[in-house]
N, C-alpha and C positions, 0 to 999 in steps of 0.2 A: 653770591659770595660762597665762598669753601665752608660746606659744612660742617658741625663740629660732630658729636659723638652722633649724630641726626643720619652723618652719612656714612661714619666711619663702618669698616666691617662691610660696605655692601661690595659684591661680587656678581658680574651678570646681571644689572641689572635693566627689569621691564617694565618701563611708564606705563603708565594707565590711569585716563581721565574720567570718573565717574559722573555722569550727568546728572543723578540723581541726590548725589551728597556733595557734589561742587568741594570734592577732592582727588588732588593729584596724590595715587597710589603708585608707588613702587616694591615688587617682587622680585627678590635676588638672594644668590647664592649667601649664608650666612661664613666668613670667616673671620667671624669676632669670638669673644665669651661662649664657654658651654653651658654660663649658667642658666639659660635665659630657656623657656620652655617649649617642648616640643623637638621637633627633628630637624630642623631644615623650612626655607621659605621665608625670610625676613622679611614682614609688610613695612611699610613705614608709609606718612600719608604727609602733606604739604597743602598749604591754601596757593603759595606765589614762588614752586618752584626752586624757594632757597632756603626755607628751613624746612628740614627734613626731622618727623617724629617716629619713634621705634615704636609699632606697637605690639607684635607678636610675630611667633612664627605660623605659617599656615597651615603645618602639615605639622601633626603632634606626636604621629605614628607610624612605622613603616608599616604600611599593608600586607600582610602574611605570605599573600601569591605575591608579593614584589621581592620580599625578603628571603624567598624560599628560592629565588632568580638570580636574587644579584648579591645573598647576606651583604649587604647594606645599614649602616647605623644613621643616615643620613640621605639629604635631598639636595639636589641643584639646579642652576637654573630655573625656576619657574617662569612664565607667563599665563599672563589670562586675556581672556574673550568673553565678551558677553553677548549671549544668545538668549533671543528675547527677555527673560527675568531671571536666567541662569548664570553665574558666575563660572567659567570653567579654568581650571588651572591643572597645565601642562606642567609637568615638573620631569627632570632626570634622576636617577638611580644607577647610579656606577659605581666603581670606584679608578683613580687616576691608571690609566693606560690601559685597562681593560676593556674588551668587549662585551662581557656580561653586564650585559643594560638592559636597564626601562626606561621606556616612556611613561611616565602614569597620570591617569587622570582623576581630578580630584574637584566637587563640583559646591558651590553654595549659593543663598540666595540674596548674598550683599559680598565686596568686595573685603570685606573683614572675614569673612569665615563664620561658623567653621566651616571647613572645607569637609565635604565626606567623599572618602574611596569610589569610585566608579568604576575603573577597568582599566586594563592596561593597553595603550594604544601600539606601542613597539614596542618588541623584545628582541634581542640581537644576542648570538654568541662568537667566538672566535670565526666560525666558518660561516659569518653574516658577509656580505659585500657593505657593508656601514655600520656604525655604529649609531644605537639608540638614546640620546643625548640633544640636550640645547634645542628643545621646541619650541615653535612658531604657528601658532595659529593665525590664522588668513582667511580674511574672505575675499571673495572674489567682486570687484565692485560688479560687471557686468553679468554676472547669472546670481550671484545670491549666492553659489555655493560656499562649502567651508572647505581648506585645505589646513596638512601642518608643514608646514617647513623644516627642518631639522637633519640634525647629522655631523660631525667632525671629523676625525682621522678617520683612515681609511675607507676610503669612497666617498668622501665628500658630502655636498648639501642635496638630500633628497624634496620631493615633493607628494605627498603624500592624501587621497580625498575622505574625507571625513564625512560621516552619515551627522546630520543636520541633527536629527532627534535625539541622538546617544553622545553622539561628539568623539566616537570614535571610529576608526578606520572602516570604511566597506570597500577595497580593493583588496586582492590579494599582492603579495610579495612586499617591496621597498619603499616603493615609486619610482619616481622619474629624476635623472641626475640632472640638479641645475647649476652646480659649479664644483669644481676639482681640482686638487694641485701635484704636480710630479713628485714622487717619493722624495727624491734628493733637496724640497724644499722644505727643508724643516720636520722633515719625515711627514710631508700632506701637511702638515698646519694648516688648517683653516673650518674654522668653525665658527658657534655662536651667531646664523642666519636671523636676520630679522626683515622681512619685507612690508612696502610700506607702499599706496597708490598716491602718485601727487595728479590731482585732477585739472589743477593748471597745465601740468606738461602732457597729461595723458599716460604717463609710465611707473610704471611698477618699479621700485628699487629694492635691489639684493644688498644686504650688506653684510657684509661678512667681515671676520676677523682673522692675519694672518698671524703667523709664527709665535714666540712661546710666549703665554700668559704672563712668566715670570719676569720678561726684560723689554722684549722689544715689538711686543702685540701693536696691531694700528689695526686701523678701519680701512676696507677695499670696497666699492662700488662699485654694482654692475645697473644696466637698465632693458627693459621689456616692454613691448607694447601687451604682453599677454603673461600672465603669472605664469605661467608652465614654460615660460623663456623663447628661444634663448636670451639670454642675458649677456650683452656685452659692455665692454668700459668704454671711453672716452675717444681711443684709439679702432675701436670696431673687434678689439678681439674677444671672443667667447669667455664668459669666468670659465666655461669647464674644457677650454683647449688649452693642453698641457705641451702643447708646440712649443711656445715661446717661454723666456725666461722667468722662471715662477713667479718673481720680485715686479716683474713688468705687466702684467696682468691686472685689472682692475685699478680704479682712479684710488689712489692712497688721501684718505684727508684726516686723520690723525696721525702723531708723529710725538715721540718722549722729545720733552724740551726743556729748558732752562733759562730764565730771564736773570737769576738773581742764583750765586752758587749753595746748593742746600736748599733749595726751594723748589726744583723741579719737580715736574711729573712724567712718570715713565710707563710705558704699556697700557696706553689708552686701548680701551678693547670692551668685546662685548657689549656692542650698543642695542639701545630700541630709541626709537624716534615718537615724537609726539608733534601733531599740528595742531593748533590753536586756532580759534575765529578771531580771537582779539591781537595776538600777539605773534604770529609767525610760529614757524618750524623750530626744533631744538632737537638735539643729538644728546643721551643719557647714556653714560659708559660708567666704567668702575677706573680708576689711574690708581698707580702705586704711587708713593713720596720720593723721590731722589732721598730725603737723607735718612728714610728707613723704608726700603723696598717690601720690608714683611707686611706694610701696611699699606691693604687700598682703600681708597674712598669714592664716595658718589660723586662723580663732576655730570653736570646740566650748562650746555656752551648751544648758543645759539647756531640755525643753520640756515644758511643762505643758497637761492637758486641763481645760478647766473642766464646770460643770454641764449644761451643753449641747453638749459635747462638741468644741469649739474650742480650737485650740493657743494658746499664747503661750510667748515666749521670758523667758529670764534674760534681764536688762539686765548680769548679770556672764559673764565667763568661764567655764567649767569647771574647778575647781583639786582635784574629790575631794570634795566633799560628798555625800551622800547625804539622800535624799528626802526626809528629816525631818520631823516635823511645830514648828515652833516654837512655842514654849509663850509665849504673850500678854503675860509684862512682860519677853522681850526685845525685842519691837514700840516697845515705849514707847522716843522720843526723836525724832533730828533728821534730815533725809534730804533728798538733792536727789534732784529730782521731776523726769524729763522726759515729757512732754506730745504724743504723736506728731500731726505734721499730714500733715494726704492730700495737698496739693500742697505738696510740698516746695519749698521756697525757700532753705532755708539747708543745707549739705554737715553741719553738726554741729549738732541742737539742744541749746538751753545750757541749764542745770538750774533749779529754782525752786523755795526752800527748802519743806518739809511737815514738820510735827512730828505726831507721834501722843500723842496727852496718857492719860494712866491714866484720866480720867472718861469716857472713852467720845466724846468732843473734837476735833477737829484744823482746823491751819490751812495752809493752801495759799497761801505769798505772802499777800494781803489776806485769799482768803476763808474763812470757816469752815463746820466742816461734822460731821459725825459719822461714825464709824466701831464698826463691833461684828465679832468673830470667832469663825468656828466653830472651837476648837479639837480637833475632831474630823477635819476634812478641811484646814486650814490655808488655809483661806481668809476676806479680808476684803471687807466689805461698805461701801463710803463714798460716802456722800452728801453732796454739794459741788456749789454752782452749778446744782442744779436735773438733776444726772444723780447716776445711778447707778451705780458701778465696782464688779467682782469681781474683786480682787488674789489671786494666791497670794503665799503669804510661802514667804520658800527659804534653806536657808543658803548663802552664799556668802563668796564671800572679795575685798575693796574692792584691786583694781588701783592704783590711783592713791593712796590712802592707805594700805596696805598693812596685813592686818590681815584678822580674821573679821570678817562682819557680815551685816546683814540684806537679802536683795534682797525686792523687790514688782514684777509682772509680771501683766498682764491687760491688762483693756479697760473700759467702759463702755457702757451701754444703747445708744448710737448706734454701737458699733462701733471707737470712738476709742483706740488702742492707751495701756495707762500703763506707764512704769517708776518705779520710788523704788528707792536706795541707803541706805542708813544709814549716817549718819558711824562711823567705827571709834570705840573708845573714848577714845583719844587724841584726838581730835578733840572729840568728844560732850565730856568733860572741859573742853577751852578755849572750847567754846560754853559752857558754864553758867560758867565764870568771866565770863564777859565779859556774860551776860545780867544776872547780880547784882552787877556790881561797883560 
């Protein structure tokens, strides 16, 4: 479910599962209240993923060699990694559109803190090829070693190796560029790297975030059989070939939408991914409100691999369902359909009615088309308009008309992200009176 003041204010945020206190922690950018103490670094911790508790921030002090780099009143993005009994948390030091950055690192011996000062892992100025921002720590499944991830405008997502013991850098310069965008895309937009190994498919996923924080941010993925890349999307092209058209680049699976007018969420962005033993994969971003953009919150929306081993997102929240398989006549009925486009234009795409009929049937708005499912692996197959879509169907629970029901999340043969919602049943009820009356 949507969290209340639990999630409010979070920004950038990074899941993280503690084994040893069997809590789910998240570290993110603070853009709530000043009152609240310290600098920067919002923990907040959860048993089941949907309530979310504030407990402090992590970093209570700018460290003097950061502040004397960046004068800095503040911290962003954090993440952590735990290295054998050490807590390490990567945090940014900027301020908006500058290059005078840090990376800093800040270390403890529980996921609460206190965090103390270590060092600084990148520093960047005007005449940096990147900026030092939005870290990612990584391990590598097959050597053991530690990498960071990181970097936004100008020059894109670097790869950076990490000395095991200290946790901070032992290469010289940048690193290695694993993805990039042409100037005229939003001026580079893309940031907020999180990689993640799925050991079912065997690949390493990039995921990144493009264009502006403020409107119309989504999620782009790329994949690797090797952390150091290349990384490509869905269509085989490179995240960091700036050939093709910016918008076109990497598989899109978040997208601003709107079921219900004033209820929308816009600028999903900035994610980290969490895999589970008991309960699947899940995608954690920050979304703004459709009817007050000043404000984001924490959204947790499950995530699914399909037959070729690409993610997708719920179009719902997280509210406690479990990975189910749906059984085929609760599919059958009525659903708003949204429709993801690669150059965004609009901050919320608006919905467009889909019914799923019992003959095997369906219509999208005007067109018709067919659909059949495996109910073995809970996946549907719909042919519309001359493409071909792989939906999974998921239980979920309808936000905005309040109630169990059914989500659909995937893509189609070009790559083209879909969601559908199904009307609750209160709803599904006053559409058939009104269809026959």
């Amino acid at each position: 479910m949507e969290s209340k003041e639990g999630g409010l204010f979070s920004h950038d945020p990074a899941i993280y599962y503690d084994e040893k206190s069997k809590y789910y922690y998240t570290y993110s950018t603070d853009l709530g209240p000043k009152f609240r103490e310290g600098i920067g670094g919002q923990i907040r911790r959860s048993k089941d993923l949907i309530h979310f508790e504030y407990l402090k921030t992590a970093v209570r002090e700018v460290p003097e060699e950061v502040r004397e780099l960046t004068d800095v009143r503040n911290i962003w993005a954090p993440d952590i990694i735990k290295v054998g009994e050490e807590y390490r948390l990567y945090y940014s030091a900027s301020t908006f559109g500058s290059q005078n950055s840090v990376i800093g690192l800040a270390v403890a011996d529980n996921p609460e803190g206190p965090f103390e000062h270590r060092g600084i892992a990148v520093h960047t100025t005007p005449d940096s090829p990147v900026n030092a921002i939005d870290a990612n720590p990584v391990r590598e499944e097959e050597t053991g070693e530690y990498y960071l991830v990181y970097g936004s405008f100008w020059g894109g997502i670097r790869l950076l190796h990490l000395d095991a013991q200290t946790g901070l850098p032992d290469e010289e310069g940048y690193g290695k560029v694993l993805a990039c965008r042409a100037r005229k895309s939003c001026d580079t937009a893309i940031e907020g790297p999180y990689v993640h190994y799925n050991r079912q498919t065997g690949y390493y996923y990039l995921f990144v975030s493009y264009d502006s924080l403020n409107n119309v941010y989504n999620v782009r993925v790329g994949r690797s059989k090797n952390l150091a890349g290349p990384y490509v999307d869905h269509n085989g092209r490179r995240l960091d070939d700036m050939a093709w058209p910016a918008n076109h680049v990497g598989l899109k699976i978040t997208t601003g939408y709107s079921l219900k007018a004033g209820t929308g969420f816009m600028a999903l962005g900035h994610n980290s991914v969490l895999e589970t033993k008991e309960n699947g994969w899940f995608l954690v971003c920050h979304a703004r409100y459709e009817r007050d953009p000043r404000l984001c919150t924490l959204n947790v929306r499950r995530m699914v691999f399909d037959d070729e081993g690409w993610p997708s997102v719920s179009p719902c929240l997280y509210a406690g369902e479990t990975e189910e398989i749906v059984p085929r006549a609760e599919l059958l009925g009525n659903y708003q359909r949204i429709d993801f486009v690669l150059d965004t234009k609009r901050l919320c795409e608006q919905p467009v009615p889909m019914e799923l009929k019992g003959d095997g049937s369906l219509k999208v708005a005007d067109l018709e088309g067919t659909w059949s499912y495996d109910e073995q692996g809970g996946w549907l197959e719909v042919i519309i308009g001359g493409a071909v879509e792989k939906l999974r169907a998921l239980r979920a629970t309808h936000r905005e008309e309040g109630g169990a029901t059914v989500a659909l999340t995937g893509r189609n043969d070009a790559g083209i992200g879909v969601w559908a919602v199904k009307h609750t049943k209160r709803i599904e009820k006053g559409l058939a009176l009104k269809r026959f009356a």
